[in-house]
NULUMZA-149235 format. One record per residue (C-alpha): residue number from 1; residue in one letter; x, y, z. Coordinates in steps of 0.25 Angstrom, whole numbers, plus 5000, padded with zeros to 4 digits. Each point is the difference from the previous one (the first is absolute). Example, Ala and Ser with C-alpha at 12.3 -4.5 7.8 and 13.67 -1.06 7.14 Angstrom:
<seq:1; type:A; east:5049; north:4982; up:5031>
<seq:2; type:S; east:5006; north:5014; up:4998>
//
This chain:
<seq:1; type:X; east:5490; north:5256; up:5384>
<seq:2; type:X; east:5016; north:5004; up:4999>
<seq:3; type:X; east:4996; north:5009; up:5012>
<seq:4; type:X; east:4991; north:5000; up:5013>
<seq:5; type:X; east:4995; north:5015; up:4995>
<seq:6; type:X; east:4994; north:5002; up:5015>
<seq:7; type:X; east:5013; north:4998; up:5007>
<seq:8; type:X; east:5008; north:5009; up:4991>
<seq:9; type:X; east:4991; north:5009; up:5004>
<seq:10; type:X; east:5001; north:4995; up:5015>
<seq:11; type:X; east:5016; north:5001; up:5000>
<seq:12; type:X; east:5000; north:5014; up:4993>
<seq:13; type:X; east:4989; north:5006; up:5011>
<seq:14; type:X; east:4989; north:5001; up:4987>
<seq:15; type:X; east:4990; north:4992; up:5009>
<seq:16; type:X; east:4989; north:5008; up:5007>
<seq:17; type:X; east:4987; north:4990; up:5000>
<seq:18; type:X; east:4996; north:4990; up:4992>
<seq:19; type:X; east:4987; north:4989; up:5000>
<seq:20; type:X; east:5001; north:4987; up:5003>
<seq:21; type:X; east:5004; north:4990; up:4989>
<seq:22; type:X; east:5007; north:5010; up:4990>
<seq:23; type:X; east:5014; north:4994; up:5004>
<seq:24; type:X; east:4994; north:4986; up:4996>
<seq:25; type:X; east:4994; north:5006; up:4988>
<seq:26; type:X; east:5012; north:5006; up:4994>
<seq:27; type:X; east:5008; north:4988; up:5004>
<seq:28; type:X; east:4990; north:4989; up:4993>
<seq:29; type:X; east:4999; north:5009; up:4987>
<seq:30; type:X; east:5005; north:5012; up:4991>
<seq:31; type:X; east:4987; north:5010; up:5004>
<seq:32; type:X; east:4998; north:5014; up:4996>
<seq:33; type:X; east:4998; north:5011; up:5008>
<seq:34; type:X; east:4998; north:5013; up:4998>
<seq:35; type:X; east:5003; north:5015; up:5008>
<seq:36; type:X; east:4993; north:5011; up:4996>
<seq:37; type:X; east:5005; north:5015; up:4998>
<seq:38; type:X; east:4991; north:5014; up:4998>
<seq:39; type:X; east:5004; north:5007; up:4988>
<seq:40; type:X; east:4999; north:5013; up:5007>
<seq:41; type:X; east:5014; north:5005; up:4995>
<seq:42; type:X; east:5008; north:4999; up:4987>
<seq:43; type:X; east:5011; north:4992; up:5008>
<seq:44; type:X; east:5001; north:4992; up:5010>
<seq:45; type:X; east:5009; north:5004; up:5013>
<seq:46; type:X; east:5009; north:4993; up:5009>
<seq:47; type:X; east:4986; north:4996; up:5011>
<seq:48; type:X; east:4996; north:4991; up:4989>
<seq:49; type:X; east:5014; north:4994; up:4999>
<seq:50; type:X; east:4998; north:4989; up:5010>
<seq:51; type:X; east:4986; north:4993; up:4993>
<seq:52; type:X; east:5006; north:5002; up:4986>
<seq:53; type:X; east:5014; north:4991; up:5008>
<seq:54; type:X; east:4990; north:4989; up:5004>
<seq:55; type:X; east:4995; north:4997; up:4989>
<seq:56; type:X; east:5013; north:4998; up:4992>
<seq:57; type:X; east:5004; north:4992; up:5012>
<seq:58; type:X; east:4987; north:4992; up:4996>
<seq:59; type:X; east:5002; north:4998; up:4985>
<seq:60; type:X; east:5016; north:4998; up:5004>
<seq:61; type:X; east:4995; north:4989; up:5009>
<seq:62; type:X; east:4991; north:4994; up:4987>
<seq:63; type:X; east:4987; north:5006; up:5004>
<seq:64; type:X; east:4992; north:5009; up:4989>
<seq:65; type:X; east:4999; north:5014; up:5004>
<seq:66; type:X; east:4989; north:5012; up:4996>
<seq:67; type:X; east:5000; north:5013; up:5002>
<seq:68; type:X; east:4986; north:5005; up:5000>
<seq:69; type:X; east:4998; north:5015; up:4997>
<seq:70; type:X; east:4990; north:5006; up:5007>
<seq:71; type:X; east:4994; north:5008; up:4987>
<seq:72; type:X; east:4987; north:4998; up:5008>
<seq:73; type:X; east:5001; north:5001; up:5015>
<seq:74; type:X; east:5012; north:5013; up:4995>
<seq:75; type:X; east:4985; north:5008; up:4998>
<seq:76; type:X; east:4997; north:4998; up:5013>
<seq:77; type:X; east:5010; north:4999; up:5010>
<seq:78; type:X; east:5003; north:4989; up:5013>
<seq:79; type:X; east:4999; north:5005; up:5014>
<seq:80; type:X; east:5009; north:4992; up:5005>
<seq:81; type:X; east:5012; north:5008; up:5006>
<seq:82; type:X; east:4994; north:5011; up:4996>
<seq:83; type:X; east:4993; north:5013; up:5007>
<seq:84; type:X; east:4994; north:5007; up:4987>
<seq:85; type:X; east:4994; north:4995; up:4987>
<seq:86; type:X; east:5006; north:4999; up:4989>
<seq:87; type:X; east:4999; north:5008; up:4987>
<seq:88; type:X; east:4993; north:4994; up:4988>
<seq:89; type:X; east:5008; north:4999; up:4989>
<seq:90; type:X; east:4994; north:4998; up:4984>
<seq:91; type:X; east:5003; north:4989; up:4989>
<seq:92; type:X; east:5011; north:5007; up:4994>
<seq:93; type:X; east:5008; north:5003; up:5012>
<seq:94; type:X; east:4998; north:4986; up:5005>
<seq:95; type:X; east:5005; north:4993; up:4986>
<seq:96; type:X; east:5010; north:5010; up:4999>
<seq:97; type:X; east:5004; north:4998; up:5015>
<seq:98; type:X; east:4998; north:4984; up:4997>
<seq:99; type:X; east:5011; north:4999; up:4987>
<seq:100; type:X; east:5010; north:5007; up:5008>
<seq:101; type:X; east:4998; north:4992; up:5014>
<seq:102; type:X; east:5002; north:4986; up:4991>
<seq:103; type:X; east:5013; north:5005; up:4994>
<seq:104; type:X; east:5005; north:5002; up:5014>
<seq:105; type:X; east:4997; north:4987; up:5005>
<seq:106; type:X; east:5004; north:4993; up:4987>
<seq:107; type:X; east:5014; north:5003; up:5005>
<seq:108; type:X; east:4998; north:4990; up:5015>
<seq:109; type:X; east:4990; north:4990; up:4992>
<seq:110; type:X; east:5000; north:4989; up:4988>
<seq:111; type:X; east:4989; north:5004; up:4990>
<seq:112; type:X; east:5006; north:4994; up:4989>
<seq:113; type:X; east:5004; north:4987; up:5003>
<seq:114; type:X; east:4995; north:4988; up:4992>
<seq:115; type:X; east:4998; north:4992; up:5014>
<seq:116; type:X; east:4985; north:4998; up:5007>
<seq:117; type:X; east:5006; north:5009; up:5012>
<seq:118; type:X; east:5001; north:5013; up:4991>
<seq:119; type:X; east:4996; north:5012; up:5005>
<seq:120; type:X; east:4987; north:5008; up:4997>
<seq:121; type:X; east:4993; north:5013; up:5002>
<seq:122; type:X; east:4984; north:5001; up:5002>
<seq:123; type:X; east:4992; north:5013; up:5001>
<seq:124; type:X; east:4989; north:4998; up:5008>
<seq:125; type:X; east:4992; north:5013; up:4991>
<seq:126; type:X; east:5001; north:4989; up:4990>
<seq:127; type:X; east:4989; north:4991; up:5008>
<seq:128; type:X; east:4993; north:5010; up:5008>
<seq:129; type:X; east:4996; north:5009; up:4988>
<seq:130; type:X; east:4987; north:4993; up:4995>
<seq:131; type:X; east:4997; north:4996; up:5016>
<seq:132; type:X; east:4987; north:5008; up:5002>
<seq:133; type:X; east:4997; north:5002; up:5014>
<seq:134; type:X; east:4987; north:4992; up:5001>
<seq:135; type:X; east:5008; north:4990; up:4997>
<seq:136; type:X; east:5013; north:5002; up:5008>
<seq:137; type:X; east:4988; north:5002; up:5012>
<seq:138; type:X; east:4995; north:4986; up:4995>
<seq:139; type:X; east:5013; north:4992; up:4999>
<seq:140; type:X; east:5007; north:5005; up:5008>
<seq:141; type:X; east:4994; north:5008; up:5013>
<seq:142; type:X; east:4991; north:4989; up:5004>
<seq:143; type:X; east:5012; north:4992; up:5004>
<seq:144; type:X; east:5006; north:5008; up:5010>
<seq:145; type:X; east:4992; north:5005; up:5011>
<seq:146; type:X; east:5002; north:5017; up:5006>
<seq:147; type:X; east:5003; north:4994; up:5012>
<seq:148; type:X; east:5013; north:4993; up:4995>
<seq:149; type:X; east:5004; north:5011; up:4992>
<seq:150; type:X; east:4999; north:5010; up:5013>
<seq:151; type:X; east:5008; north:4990; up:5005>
<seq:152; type:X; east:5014; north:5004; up:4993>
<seq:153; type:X; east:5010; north:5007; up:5008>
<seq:154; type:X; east:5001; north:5009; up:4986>
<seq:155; type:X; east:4985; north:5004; up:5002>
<seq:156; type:X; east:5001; north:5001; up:5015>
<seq:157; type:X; east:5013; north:5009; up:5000>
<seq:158; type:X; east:4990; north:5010; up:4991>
<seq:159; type:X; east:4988; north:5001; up:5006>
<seq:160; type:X; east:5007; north:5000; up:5013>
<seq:161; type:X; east:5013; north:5009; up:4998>
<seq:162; type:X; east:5002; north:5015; up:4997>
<seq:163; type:X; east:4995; north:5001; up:4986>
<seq:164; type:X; east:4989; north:5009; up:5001>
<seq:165; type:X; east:4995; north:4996; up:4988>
<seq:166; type:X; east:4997; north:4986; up:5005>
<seq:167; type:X; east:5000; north:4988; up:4987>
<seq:168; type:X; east:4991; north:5003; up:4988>
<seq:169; type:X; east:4991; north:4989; up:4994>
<seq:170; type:X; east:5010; north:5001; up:4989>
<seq:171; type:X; east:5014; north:4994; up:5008>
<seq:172; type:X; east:4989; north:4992; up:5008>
<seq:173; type:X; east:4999; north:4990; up:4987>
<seq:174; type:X; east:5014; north:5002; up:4999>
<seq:175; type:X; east:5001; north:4986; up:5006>
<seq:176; type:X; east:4989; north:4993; up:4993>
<seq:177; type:X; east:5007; north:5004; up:4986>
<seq:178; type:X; east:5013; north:4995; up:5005>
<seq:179; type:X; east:4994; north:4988; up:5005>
<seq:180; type:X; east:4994; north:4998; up:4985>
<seq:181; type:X; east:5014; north:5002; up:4995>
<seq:182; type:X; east:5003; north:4988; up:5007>
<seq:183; type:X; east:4988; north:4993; up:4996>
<seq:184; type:X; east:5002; north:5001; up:4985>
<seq:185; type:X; east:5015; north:4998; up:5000>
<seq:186; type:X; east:4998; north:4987; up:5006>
<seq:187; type:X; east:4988; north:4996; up:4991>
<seq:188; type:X; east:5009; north:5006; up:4986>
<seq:189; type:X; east:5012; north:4996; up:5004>
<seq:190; type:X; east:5001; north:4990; up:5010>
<seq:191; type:X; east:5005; north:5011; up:5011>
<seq:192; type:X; east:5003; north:4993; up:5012>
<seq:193; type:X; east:5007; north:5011; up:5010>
<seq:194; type:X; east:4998; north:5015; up:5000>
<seq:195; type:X; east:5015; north:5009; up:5007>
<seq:196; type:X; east:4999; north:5011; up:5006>
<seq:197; type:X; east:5004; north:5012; up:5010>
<seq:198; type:X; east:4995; north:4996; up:5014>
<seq:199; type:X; east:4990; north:5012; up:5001>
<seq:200; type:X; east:4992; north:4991; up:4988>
<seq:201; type:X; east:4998; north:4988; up:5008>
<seq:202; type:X; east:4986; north:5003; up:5002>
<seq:203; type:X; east:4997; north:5004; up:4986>
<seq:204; type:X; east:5008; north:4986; up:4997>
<seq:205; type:X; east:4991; north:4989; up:5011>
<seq:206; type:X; east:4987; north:5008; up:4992>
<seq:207; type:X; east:5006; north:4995; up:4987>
<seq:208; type:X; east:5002; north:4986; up:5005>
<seq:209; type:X; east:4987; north:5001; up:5009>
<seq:210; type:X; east:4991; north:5005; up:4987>
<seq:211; type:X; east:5006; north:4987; up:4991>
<seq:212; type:X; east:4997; north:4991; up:5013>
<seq:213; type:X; east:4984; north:5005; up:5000>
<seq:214; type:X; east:4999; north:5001; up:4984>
<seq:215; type:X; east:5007; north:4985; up:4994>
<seq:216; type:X; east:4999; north:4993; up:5013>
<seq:217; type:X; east:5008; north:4995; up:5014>
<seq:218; type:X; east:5008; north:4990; up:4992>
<seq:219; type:X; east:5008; north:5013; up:4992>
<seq:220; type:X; east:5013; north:5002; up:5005>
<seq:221; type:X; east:5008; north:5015; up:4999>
<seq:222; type:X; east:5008; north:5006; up:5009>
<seq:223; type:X; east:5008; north:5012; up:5004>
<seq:224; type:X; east:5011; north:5006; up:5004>
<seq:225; type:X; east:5005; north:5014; up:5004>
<seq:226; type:X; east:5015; north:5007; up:5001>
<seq:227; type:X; east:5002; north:5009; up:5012>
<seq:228; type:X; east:4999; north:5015; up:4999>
<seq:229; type:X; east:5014; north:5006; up:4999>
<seq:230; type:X; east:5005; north:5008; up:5010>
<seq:231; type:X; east:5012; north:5008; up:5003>
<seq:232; type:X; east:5009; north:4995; up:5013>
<seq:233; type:X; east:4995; north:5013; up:5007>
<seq:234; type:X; east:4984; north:4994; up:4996>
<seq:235; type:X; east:4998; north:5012; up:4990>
<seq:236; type:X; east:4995; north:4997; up:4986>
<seq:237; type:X; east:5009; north:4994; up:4990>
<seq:238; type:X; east:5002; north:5006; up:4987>
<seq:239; type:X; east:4996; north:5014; up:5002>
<seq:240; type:X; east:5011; north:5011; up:5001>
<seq:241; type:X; east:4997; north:5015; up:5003>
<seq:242; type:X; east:5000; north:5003; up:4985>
<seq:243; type:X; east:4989; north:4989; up:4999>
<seq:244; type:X; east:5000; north:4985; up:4994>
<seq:245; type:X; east:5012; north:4995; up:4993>
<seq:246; type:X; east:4992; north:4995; up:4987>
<seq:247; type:X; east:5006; north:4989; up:4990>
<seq:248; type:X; east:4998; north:5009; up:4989>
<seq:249; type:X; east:5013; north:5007; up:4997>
<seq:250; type:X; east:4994; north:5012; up:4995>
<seq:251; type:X; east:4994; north:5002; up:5015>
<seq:252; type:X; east:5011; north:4996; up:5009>
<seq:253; type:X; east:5013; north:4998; up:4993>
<seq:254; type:X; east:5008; north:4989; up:4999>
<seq:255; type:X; east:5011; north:5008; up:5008>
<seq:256; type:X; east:4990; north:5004; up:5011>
<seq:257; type:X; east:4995; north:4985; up:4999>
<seq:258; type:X; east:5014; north:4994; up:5002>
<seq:259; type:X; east:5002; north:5011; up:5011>
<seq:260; type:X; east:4986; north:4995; up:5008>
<seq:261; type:X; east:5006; north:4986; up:5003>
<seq:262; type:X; east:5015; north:5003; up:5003>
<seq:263; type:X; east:4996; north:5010; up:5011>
<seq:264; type:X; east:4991; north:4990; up:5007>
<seq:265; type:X; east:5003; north:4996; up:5014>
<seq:266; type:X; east:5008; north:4987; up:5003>
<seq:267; type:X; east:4988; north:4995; up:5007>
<seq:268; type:X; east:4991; north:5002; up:4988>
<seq:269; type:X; east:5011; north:4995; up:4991>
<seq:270; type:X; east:4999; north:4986; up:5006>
<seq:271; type:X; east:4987; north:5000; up:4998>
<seq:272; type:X; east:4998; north:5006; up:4986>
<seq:273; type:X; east:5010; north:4993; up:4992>
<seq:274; type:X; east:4991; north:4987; up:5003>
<seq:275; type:X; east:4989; north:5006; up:4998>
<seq:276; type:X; east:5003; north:5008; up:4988>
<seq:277; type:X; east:5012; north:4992; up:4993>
<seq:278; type:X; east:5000; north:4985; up:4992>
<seq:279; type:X; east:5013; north:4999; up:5006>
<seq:280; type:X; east:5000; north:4984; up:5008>
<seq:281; type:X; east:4999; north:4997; up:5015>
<seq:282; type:X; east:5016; north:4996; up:4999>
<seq:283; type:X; east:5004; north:5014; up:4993>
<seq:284; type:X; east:4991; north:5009; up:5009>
<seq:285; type:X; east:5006; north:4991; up:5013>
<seq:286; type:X; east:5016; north:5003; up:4995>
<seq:287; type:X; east:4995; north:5013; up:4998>
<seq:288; type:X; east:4997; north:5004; up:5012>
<seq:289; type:X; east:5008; north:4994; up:5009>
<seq:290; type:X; east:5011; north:5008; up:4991>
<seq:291; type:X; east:4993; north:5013; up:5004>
<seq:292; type:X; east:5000; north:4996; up:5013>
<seq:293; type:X; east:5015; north:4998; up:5000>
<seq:294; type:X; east:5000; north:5016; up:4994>
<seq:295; type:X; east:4988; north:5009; up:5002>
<seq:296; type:X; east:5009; north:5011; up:4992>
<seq:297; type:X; east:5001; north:4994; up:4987>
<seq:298; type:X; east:4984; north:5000; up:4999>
<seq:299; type:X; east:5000; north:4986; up:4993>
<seq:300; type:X; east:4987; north:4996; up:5001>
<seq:301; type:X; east:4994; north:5016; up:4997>
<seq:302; type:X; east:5010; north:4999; up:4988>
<seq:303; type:X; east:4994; north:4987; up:4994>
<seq:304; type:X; east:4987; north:5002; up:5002>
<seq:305; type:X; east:5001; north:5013; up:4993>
<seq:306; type:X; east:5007; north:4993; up:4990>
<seq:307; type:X; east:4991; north:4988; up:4997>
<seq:308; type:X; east:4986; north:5007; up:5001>
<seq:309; type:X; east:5004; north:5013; up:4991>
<seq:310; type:X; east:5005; north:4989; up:4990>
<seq:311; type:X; east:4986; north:4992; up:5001>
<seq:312; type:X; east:4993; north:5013; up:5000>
<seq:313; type:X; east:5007; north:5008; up:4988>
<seq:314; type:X; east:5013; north:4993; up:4995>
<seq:315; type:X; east:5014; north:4998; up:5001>
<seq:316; type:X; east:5005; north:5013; up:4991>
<seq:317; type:X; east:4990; north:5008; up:5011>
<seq:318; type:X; east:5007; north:4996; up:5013>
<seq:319; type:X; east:5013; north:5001; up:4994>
<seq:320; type:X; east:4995; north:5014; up:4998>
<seq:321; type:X; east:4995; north:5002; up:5013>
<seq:322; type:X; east:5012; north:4997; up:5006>
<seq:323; type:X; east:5008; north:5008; up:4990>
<seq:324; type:X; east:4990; north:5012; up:5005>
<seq:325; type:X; east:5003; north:4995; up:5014>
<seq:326; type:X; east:5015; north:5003; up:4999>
<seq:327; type:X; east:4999; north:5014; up:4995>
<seq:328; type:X; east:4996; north:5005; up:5013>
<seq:329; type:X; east:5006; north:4989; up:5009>
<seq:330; type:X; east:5011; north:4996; up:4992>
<seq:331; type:X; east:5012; north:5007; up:4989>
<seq:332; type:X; east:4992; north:5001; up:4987>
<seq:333; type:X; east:5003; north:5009; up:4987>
<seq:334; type:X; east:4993; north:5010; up:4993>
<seq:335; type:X; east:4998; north:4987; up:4990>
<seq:336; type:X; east:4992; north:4994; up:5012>
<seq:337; type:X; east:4991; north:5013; up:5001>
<seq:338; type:X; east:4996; north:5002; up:4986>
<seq:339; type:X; east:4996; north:4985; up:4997>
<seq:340; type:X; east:4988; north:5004; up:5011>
<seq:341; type:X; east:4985; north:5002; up:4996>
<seq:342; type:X; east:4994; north:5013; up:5007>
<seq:343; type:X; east:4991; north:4993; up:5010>
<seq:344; type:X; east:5012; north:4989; up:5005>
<seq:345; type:X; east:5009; north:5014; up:5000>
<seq:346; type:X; east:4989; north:5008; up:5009>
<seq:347; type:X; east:4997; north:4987; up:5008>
<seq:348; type:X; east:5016; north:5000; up:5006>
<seq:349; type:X; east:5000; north:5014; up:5002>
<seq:350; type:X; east:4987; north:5000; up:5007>
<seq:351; type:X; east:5005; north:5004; up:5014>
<seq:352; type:X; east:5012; north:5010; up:4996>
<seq:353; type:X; east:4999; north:5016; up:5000>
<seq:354; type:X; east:4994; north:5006; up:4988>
<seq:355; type:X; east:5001; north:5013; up:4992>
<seq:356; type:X; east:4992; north:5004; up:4989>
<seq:357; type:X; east:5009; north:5011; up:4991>
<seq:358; type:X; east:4993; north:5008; up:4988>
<seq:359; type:X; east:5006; north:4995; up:4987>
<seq:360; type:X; east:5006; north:5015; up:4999>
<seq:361; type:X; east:5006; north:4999; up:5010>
<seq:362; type:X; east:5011; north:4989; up:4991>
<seq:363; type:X; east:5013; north:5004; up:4994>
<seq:364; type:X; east:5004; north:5008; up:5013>
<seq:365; type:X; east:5014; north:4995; up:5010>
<seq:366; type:X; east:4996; north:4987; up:5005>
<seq:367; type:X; east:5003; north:5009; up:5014>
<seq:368; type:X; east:4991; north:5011; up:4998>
<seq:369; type:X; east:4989; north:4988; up:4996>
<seq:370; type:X; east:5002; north:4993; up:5012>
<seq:371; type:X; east:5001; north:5010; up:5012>
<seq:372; type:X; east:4991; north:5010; up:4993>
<seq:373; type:X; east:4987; north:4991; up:4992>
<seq:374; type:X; east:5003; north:4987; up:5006>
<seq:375; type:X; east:5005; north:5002; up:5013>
<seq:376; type:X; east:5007; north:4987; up:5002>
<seq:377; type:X; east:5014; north:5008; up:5007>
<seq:378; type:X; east:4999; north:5012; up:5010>
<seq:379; type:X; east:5011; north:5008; up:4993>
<seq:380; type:X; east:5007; north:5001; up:4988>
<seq:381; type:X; east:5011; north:4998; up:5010>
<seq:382; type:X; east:4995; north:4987; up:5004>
<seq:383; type:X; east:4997; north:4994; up:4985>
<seq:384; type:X; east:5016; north:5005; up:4997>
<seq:385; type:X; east:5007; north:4993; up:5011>
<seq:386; type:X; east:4991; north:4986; up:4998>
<seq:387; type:X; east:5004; north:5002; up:4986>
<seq:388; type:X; east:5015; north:5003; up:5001>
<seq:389; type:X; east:4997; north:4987; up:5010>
<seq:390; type:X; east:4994; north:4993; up:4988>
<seq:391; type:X; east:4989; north:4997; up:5010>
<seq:392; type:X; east:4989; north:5004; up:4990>
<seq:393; type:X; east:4994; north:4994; up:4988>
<seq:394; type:X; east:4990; north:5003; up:4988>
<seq:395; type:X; east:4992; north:4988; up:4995>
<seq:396; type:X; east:5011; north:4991; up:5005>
<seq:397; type:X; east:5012; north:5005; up:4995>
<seq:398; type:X; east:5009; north:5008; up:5008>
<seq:399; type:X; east:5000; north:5015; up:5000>
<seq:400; type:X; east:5013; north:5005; up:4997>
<seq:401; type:X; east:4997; north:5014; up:5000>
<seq:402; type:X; east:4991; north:5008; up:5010>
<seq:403; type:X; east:4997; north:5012; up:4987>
<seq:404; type:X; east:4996; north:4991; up:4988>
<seq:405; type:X; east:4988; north:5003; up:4994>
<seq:406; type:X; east:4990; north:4990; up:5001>
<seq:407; type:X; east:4991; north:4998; up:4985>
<seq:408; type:X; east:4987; north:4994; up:4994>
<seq:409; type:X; east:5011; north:4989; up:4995>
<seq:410; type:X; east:5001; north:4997; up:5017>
<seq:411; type:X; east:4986; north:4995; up:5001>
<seq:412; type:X; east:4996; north:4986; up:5003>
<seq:413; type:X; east:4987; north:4996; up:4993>
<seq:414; type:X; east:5000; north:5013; up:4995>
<seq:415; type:X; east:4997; north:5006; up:5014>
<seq:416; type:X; east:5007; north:4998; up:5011>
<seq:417; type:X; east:5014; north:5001; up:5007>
<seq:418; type:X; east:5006; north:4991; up:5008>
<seq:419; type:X; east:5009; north:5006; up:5013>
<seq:420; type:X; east:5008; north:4994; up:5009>
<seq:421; type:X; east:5007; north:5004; up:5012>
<seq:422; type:X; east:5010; north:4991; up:5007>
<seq:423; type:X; east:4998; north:4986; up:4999>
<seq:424; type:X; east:4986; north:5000; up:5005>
<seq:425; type:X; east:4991; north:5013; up:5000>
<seq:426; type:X; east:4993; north:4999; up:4986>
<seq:427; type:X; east:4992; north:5012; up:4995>
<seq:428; type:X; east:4988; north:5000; up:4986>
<seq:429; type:X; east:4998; north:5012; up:4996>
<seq:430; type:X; east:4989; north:5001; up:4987>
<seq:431; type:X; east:5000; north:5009; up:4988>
<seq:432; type:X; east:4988; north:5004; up:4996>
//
């Protein structure tokens, strides 16, 4: 192997648990492995970043990777880490959900190469389908006892903790279908090693457990879990007060993306840009030690932004994204403004002071529309001086005189207005 796969993840703090033997194992031979997703979503979001990051490391390091969707186990739902159960979701949703989760992953894995390490995706509906369940009951219960499956931390923290739902039978043979997973990728396609968050690991020793008791002790699998990432301050990574930051530009856009990672603190930034970048030990090292040298600059925050909004979208979309960026932080033109789509223009403006002004309301003084509609000014008074002052701008441009009328023909996307007072206080006001 080019690569020792389990030290790369080591170095790059990936590493949570892993069997005895899988470093050997991945040392004497290419081996797949596979790490399973729920399609509950049309998209993936940045919690799933870190598993869909190993396995590239793994194929990168010659290994096979596969990313099993979980077509199956999506209708029904994993209590691990979680206090409620899960909707059930139907054929179409899934597929749908499916297509649009390979097309995301196809950017961080090779599923076209001609090598025997090239990439697949399964869909575990695919096998499960036709499994009646006199014969899941068969094949697959009598292997694994109750008592061992009581045992897991996942089932333990339901039955125990504050849901007062408690586990239905349903997410109960959650890990006894996961298991099975396990037990057919290695029988159809010579899976070796299942990845996975650290909250899995007890699904994951079922899986190699329920192969052990139904080929035999002389099978060898193995497994192997990322940590759960966290914030610095121990909160959950990922999440924003708006919600998940998704992969899917139509649900978090590429400006909001780029945004996520460059405001991360410098604590997080050391950590994530190994986690979540390709970027080699030497680079991250130089990196951070020029960070340390100037905290200001934001170095390390700047290149992670930069690499993972490249992997994720593409180089025109961070080179937007930062374009976006300098309209409010920087000197832009009005060229800058119109080149934005709706949702990157509503994402910058998100935390400034907004008006909403009848369309009548147009084709008055741009001093009577913004004291008396849109109040952005106390006076009229006020509005002149800053004017005069050339302290006032409309969509960028400067505002040379305080009684101009203000038009249709002034309309960014058709509704919206752009003011600006001084170098800093930004004001949206929509037309509707």
């Amino acid at each position: 192997m080019t690569k020792n796969f389990v030290e790369e993840l080591r170095w790059r703090g990936m590493l949570a648990q892993i069997m005895p033997g899988t470093e050997e194992q991945l040392q004497k031979e290419m081996t797949t492995a596979y790490l399973g997703t729920d399609p509950t979503a049309d998209s993936l979001h940045i919690g799933h970043l870190c598993g869909i990051m190993m396995l590239r490391h793994l194929q990168r390091c010659g290994h096979k990777p596969i990313i099993l969707v979980g077509g199956a186990t999506g209708m029904i739902g994993d209590p691990s880490g979680k206090s409620q159960e899960r909707n059930l979701l139907d054929d179409q949703t899934l597929y749908h959900n499916q297509e649009c989760i390979k097309a995301q992953v196809a950017k961080f894995l090779d599923f076209d190469t001609t090598e025997p390490n090239s990439a697949e995706m399964v869909n575990n509906y695919d096998w499960m389908k036709d499994f009646t369940f006199l014969d899941f009951a068969r094949e697959v219960g009598k292997h694994i006892t109750v008592n061992y499956m009581m045992a897991k931390e996942s089932v333990q923290q339901r039955l125990n903790g504050t849901a007062r739902d408690g586990l239905s039978f349903t997410e109960f043979t959650y890990q006894l279908l996961q298991g099975y997973d396990f037990l057919y990728l290695y029988q159809h396609k010579g899976c070796k090693l299942q990845l996975g968050g650290n909250d899995q690991w007890g699904n994951m020793t079922t899986g190699t457990e329920l192969i052990r008791r139904t080929l035999g002790n002389e099978v060898e699998t193995f497994a192997l879990t990322c940590p759960l990432i966290t914030k610095a301050d121990g909160k959950k990574f990922g999440k924003t007060e708006t919600g998940n930051i998704w992969l899917d530009p139509k649900r978090t856009s590429p400006y909001k993306f780029y945004q996520f990672w460059l405001n991360v603190s410098d604590d997080d930034a050391e950590r994530y840009i190994k986690i979540f970048t390709s970027l080699d030990r030497e680079t991250i090292e130089a990196l951070v030690e020029e960070h340390r040298q100037d905290p200001g600059r934001r170095t390390l925050q700047r290149r992670l932004a930069e690499e993972v909004t490249v992997m994720v979208h593409s180089r025109e979309a961070l080179d937007a994204a930062i374009e976006a960026s300098n309209i409010l932080f920087g000197k832009s033109t009005k060229d800058s403004l119109l080149k934005l789509d709706e949702q990157t223009l509503l994402d910058i403006f998100e935390g400034v002071p907004q008006f909403d002004v009848a369309a009548d309301q147009l084709g008055q003084p741009a001093v009577e529309l913004f004291t008396q509609a849109a109040p952005v000014f106390a006076s009229k008074g006020e509005m002149r001086k800053l004017v005069q002052g050339g302290g006032v701008s409309l969509n960028k441009e400067k505002l040379s005189e305080f009684d101009r009328t203000v038009t249709a023909d002034d309309l960014i996307d058709g509704k919206y207005l752009l003011v600006q007072r001084g170098k800093k206080n930004y004001y949206l006001i929509t037309v509707r």
